[in-house]
N, C-alpha and C positions, 0 to 999 in steps of 0.2 A: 415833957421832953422836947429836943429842937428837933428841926429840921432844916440844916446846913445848907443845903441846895437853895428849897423853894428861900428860904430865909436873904439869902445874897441875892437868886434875880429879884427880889422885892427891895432890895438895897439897892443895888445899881440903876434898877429902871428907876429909880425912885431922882436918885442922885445923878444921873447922867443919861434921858432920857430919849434924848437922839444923838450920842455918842455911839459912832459903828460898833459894836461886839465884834463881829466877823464881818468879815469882807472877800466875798468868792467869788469871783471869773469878776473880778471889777464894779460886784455890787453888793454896795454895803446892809447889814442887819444892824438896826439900832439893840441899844440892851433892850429899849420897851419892846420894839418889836421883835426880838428873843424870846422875853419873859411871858409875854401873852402864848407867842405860839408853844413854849415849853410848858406853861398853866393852859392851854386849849387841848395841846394832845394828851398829856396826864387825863386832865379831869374826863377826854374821852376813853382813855385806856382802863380809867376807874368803870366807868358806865360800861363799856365792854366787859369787864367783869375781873380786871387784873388787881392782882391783890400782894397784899404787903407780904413780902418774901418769893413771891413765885419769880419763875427764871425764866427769862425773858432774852433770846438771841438777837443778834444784830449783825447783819451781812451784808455791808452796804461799799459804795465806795468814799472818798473822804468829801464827803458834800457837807452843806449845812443841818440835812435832814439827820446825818448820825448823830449831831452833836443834840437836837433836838429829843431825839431818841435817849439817849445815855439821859439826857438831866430831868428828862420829863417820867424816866421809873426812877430814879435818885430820887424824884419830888414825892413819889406814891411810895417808896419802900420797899421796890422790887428789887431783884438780884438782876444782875445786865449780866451777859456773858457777851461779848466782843467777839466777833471773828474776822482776820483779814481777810478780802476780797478777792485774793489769789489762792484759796480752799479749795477745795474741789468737791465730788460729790462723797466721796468715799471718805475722805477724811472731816466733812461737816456730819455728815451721818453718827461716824463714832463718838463725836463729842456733843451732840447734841443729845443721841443715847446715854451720856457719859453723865452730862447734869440734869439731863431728865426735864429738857426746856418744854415750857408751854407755848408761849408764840414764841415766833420767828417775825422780823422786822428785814425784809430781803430786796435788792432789786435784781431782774431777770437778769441773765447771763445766758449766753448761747452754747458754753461748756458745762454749766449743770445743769441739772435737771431738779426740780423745786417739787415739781411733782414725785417724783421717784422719793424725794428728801421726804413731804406730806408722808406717802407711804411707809417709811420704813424707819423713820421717826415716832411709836405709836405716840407719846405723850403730848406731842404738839395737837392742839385745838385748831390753828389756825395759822397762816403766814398771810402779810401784813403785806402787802407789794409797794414800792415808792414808783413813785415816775408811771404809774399805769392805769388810765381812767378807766380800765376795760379787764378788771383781772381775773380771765372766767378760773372760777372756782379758786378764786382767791379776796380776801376782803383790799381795799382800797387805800392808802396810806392817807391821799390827797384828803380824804374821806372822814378823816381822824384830824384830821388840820385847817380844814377848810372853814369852820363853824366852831360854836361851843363857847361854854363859860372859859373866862379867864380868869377867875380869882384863884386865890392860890388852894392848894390841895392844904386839909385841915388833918393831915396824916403826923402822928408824933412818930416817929425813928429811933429806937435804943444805939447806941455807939456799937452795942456788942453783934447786930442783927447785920445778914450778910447783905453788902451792897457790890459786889464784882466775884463773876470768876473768871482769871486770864489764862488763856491756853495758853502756854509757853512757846519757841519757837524753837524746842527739842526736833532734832532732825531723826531722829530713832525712838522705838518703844510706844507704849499704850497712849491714850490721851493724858495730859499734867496739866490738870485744872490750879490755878493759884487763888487762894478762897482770902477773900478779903473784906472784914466789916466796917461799918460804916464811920467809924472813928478813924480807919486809915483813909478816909476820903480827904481829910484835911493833913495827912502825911507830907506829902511832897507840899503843898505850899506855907507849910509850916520851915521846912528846910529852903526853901525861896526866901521867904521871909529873914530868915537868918543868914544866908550865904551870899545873897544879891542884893539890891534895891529897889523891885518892880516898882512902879507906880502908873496913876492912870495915862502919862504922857507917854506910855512906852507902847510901842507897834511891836507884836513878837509875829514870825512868820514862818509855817508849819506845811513843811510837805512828809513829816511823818505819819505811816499809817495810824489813824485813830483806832483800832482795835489794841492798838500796843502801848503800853505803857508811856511810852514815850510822848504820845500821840496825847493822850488823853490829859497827860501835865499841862498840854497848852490850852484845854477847855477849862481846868483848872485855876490856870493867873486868870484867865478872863474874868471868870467871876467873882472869883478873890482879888482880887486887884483894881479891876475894871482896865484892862489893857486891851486895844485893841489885837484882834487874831485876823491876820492874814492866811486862810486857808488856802493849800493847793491840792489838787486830787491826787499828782503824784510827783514824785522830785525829777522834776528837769532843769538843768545846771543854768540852763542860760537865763530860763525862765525865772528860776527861783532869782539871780542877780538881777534882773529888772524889775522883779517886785519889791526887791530891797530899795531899789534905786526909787522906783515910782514913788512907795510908801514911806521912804525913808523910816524903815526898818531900826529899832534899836539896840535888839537882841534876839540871839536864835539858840537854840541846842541842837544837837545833830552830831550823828558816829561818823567816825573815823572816815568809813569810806565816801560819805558824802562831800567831806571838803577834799579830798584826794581828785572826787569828779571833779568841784568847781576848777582846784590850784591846775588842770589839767587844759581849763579850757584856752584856747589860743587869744580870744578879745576878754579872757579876765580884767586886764589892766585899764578899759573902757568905760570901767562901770564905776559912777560912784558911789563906795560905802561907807565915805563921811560920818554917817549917822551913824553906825554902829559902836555901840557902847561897851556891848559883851558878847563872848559867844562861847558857850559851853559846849566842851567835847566828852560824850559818855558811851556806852554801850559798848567796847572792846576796847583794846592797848590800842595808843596810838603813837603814832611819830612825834618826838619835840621837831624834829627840823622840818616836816612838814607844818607844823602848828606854827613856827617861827617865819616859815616863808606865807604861810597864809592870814601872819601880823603887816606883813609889809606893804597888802593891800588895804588892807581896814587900820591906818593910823592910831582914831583914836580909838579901838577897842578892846579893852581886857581880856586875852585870854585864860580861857578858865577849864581845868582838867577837871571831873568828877568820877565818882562812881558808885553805883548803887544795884539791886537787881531787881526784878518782875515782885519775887520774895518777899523784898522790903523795902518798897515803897520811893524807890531811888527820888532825887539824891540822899546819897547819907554820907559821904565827903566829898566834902570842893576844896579845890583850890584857895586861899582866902586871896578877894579882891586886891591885884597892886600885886601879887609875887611874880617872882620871876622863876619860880618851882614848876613848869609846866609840865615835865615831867614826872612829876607826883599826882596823886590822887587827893592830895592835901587833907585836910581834918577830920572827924566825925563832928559830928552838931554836938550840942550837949547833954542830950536825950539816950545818944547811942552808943554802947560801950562795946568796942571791939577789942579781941585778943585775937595775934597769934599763934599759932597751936601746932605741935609736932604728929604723927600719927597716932599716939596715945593720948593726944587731948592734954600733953604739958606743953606751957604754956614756951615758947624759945627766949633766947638771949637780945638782949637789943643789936639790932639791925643784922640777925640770920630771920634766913626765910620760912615761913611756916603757911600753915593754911589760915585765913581770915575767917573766923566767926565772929555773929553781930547777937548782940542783947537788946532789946528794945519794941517799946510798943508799934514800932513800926511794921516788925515782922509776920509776915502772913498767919493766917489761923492755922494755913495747913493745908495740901494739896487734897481738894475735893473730892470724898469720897476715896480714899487713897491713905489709910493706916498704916501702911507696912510702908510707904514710900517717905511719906511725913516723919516718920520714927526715923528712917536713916539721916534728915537732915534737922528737924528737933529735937536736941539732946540736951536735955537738963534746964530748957529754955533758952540754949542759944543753937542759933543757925550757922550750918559747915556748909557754907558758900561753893566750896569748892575752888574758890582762888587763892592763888600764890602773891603772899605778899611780903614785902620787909617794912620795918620803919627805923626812920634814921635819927639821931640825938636831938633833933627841933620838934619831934612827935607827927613830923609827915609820910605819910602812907604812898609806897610804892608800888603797883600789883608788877610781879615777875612773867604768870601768864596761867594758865588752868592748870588743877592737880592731875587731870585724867588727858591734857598733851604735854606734860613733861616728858623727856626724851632723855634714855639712858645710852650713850657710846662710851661702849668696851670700862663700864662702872662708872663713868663721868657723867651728870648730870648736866644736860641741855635744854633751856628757855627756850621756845621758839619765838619769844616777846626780843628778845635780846639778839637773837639771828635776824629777825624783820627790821631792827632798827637801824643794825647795821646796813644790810639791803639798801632801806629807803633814806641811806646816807650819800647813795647813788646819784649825780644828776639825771639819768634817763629813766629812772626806773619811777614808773610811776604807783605800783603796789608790790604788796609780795605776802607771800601767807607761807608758812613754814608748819611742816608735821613730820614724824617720824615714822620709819618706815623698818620694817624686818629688816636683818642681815643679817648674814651667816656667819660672818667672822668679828663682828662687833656688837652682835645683839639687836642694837636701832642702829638705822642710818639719817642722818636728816635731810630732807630732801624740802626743796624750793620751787615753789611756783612765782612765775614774776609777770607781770604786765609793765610793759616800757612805756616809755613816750611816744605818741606818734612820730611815725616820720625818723625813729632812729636804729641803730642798730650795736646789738654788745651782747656778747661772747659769751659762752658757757664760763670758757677760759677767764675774759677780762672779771667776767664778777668774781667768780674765784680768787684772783689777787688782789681783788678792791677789797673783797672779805676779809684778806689775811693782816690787813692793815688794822683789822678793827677787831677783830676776831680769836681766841684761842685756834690751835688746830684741829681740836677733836670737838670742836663748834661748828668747821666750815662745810657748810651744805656738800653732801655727793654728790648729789643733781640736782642741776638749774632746768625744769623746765618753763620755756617763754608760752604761755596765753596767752588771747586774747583782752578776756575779763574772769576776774574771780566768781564763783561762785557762792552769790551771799542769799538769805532768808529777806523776807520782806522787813523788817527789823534793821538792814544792811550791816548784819553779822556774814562774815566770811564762814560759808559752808564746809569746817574740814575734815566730817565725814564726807561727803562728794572727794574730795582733794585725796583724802585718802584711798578712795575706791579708784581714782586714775580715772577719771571721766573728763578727759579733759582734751583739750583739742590743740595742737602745735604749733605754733605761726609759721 
């Protein structure tokens, strides 16, 4: 049987040998000197005692060392569990309780406490420290890297054996481990492969967290592709457009709210993005006319809409190259069969809206440890998404917005996807998140959160009229309230459990 991982860094080092892999704080990692140091820590994690299937956590921030970490238990046949680095103590405890991890791969943080974690974690053996020659009563990461064989690990891998569990970025409820085997590792650049054109000329550039699926696609083309990865530890607007510029950048992915930062910035128009070939927008609804004013800086770039989930192995529709559909979610691959479905699971009419489930081998095994949670969203072997979608007579896929924030006024059914679009039809407005809200005499009310433009100023009143230009009547938001910034997840998903608790602060 293969072994997917070790198999491509023994490919690439093989084939492109001082070609950068990654390139962090402006210094480059050849594939060979990747592939050594992902074959030196492996083969020491094996000699430590780590074995095929055990679980293994990862709490780091987005350096070169996690990516190191993820492909060097991918090479041995462990299970990785990923955690974003803005966790806290309280919530790594429950999930590390949750999969029952053995080591812990962490760097020090001055808001948790590692030891307390050691404590009250029983099933961890050990945490691993990065960055710390001195880790009393902790082993050494440097320590695991520093020496050792590098040939590769002589581990065979079934497709069926677990290789990820991803904590979801659920803002309510227990932990939601996403259990996923080792044949979904070649998911997402299997749908690359068919929706775009990677190759090794291409620079992709990631300030997505690596704990998150999103994150982990761009360790992905690396290896698959041989693309160079422009890593950054975290997204800064200005930052992120000079690394374009430096590295002449060829293609990115990245949510909604991150181009919303950049189209915000005042020297946007300074930068050049020449290079840019494509740039994929996934992980919530987004604006066409924001996606359209953020074609007018990158000339020659394809925009390209997708969408996928933690679930099932995003992407599982793009865009197809060359439309001018940006408002769509565009195709599935040909792997994946999606229906529309009414509350009874019949199937709807063409182009009324239903909920999207998906068929296919891409779909998770099943939230870890977690039977009665997996049953509500595996049924009969397709997965109930929980999105709202339509599709229209050319077979392209539109999502409406989630089943559980639909918003009923006075028996009319209200999109909050379809109220934010109008919003960000606005020229000042530079976000907006829409949720419903109790009333007394209409049942829901829909109510609005907006972040403006710097430097401008507009009206509960004026958006209200700008609404009714675009808007039915029993669609236009109650209240506008103005914030600062939205409240989103490290994922840059807009938080609207927060939005709905009214946590929010007035300009």
């Amino acid at each position: 049987m293969p072994n997917l991982v070790r198999d491509l860094l023994e490919k690439q080092a093989k084939t492109f040998p001082q070609k950068p892999a990654i390139i962090f704080q402006d210094t480059p990692i050849t594939f060979l000197e990747l592939k050594d140091n992902v074959f030196r820590l492996a083969n020491n994690l094996t000699k430590y005692g780590v074995k095929k299937g055990d679980k293994v956590a990862l709490y780091l921030p987005n350096w070169p060392q996690y990516v190191y970490s993820y492909l060097a238990l991918f090479s041995i046949g462990a299970t990785v569990v990923p955690f974003d680095f803005m966790l806290k103590n309280e919530e790594l405890e429950a999930c590390l309780n949750h999969c029952q991890a053995r080591l812990l791969i962490a760097r020090h943080k001055e808001d948790v406490s590692l030891e307390s974690i050691k404590v009250k974690v029983p099933s961890l053996t050990d945490i691993i420290l990065v960055h710390d020659s001195k880790p009393d009563g902790f082993l050494a990461f440097d320590d695991f890297l520093a020496k050792g064989d590098v040939t590769a690990p002589s581990v065979d891998i079934a497709d069926s054996e677990k290789s990820l569990i991803l904590y979801t970025s659920g803002s309510t409820g227990r932990p939601k481990g996403v259990l996923l085997n080792y044949r979904h590792l070649s998911a997402s650049p299997k749908a690359m492969e068919y929706f775009v054109d990677l190759t090794p000329l291409d620079v992709k550039i990631s300030a997505l967290p690596l704990s998150h699926a999103g994150g982990l696609v761009y360790i992905q083309n690396c290896i698959f592709f041989a693309i160079s990865l422009v890593l950054m530890e975290r997204f800064v607007p200005a930052e992120f457009l000079k690394n374009v510029e430096k590295y002449k950048a060829t293609c990115f992915h990245m949510v909604p709210s991150m181009y919303y930062a950049l189209l915000s910035l005042k020297e946007f128009e300074k930068y050049d993005l020449s290079s840019i070939r494509w740039v994929n927008v996934f992980g919530a609804p987004n604006s066409p006319d924001a996606l359209r004013r953020f074609k007018t800086y990158c000339p020659n770039a394809l925009l390209l809409n997708g969408w996928g989930l933690t679930e099932t192995n995003a992407p599982n529709t793009v865009v197809p190259l060359g439309s001018d559909k940006i408002e769509s979610i565009g195709r599935p691959a040909p792997w994946i069969d999606i229906r529309l479905v009414d509350d009874n699971g019949k199937e709807v009419p063409q182009t009324e809206v239903g909920e999207l489930i998906i068929k296919s081998w891409v779909v998770m095994d099943g939230y870890y440890n977690d039977p009665s949670l997996t049953a509500d969203v595996l049924k009969d072997g397709w997965f109930h998404t929980g999105d709202l979608a339509r599709r229209d007579n050319e077979g392209m896929y539109y999502i409406v917005g989630r089943k559980k924030d639909m918003i009923k006024v006075s028996g009319q059914l209200v999109f909050p996807t379809e109220v934010e679009e109008a919003i960000h039809k606005h020229p000042h407005v530079k976000e907006a998140a829409v949720v419903g809200v109790p009333d007394a005499l209409r049942g829901e009310a829909v109510k609005a959160f907006v972040v403006l433009k710097d430097e401008v100023s507009v009206s509960d009143r004026d958006l209200r009229q700008f609404c009714r230009e675009h808007l039915a009547h029993f669609k236009l938001p109650h209240e506008f309230i103005f914030i600062k910034e939205l409240p989103k997840n490290r994922a840059g998903k807009i938080d609207k459990v927060l939005l709905k608790q009214e946590r929010t602060e007035n300009r």
